[in-house]
C-alpha positions in Angstrom: -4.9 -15.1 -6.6 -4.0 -11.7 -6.4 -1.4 -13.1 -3.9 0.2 -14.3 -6.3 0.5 -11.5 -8.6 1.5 -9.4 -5.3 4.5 -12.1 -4.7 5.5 -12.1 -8.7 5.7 -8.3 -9.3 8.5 -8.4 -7.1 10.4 -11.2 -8.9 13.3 -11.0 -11.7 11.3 -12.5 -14.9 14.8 -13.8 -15.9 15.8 -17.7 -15.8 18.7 -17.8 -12.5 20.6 -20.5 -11.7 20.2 -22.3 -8.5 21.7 -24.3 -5.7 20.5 -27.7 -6.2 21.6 -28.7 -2.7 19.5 -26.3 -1.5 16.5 -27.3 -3.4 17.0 -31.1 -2.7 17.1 -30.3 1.1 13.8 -30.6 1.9 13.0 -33.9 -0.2 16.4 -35.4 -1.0 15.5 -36.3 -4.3 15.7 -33.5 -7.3 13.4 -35.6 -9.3 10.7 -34.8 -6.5 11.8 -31.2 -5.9 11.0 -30.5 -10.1 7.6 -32.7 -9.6 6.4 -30.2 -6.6 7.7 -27.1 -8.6 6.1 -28.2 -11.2 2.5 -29.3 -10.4 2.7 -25.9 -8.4 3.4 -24.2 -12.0 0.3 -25.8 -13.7 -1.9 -24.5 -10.5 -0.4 -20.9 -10.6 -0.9 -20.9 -14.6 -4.3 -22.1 -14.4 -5.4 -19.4 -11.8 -4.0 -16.7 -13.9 -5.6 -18.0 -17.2 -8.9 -18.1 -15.3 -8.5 -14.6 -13.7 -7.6 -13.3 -17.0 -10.3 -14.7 -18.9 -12.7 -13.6 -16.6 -11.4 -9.8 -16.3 -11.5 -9.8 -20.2 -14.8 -11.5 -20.2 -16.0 -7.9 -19.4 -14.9 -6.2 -22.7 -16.5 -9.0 -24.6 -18.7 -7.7 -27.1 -21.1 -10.0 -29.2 -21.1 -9.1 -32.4 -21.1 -11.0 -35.8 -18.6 -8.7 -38.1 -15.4 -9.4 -38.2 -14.5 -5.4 -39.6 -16.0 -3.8 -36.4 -12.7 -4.4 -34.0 -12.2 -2.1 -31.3 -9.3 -1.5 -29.1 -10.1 -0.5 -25.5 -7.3 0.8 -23.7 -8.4 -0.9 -20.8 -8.0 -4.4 -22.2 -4.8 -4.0 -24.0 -3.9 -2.8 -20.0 -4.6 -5.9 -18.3 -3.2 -8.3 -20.8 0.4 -6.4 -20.9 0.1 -6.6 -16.9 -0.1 -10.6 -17.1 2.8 -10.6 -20.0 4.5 -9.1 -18.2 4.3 -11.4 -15.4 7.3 -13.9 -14.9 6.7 -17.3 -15.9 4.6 -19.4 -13.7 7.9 -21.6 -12.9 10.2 -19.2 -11.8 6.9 -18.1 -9.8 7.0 -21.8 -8.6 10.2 -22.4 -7.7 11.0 -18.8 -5.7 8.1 -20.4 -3.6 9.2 -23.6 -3.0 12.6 -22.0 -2.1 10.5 -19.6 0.3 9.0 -22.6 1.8 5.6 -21.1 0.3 4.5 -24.5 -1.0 2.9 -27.1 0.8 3.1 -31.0 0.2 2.6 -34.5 1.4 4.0 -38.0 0.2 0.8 -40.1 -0.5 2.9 -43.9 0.4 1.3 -47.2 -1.8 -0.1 -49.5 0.3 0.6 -52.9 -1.7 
């Protein structure tokens, strides 16, 4: 996971327009190349969400009034970190393009 945060630091957080030849090379059918991209989103969203969760799991405090909120400068740290992350499909697709992203063709047997 923290590969993946290593490999989206790096990346422009802004939408770019791409080649679609480029991204059809590999599987001839754009429809495909957005399904890949795309299922590879939800895995790299999911990841995140559970790393965050469980890093802010550690500034949980149980308590049953509402008045008593604190602000821990540690917390409001980690969750601008993540928001400031670019979105999980631009993460997606700069790995696909990358060749980052692995895949197989499961065929129907009929």
């Amino acid at each position: 996971m923290s590969d993946i945060k290593t490999k989206a630091q790096g990346l422009d957080a802004n939408v770019q327009p791409r080649d679609v030849l480029e991204m059809v090379k590999e599987t001839g059918n754009i429809y495909e190349t957005i399904s890949i991209i795309s299922k590879r989103a939800r895995q790299i969203s999911s990841d995140l969400k559970w790393e965050i969760q469980r890093k802010l799991e550690e500034f949980a405090v149980n308590t049953d009034t509402i008045e008593e909120v604190q602000e821990n400068k540690e917390q409001i740290e980690i969750s601008k970190f993540y928001e400031r992350l670019p979105n999980t499909a631009i993460i997606a697709t700069q790995e696909y393009l990358q060749n980052d992203v692995q895949w197989r063709f499961v065929e129907n047997k009929d």
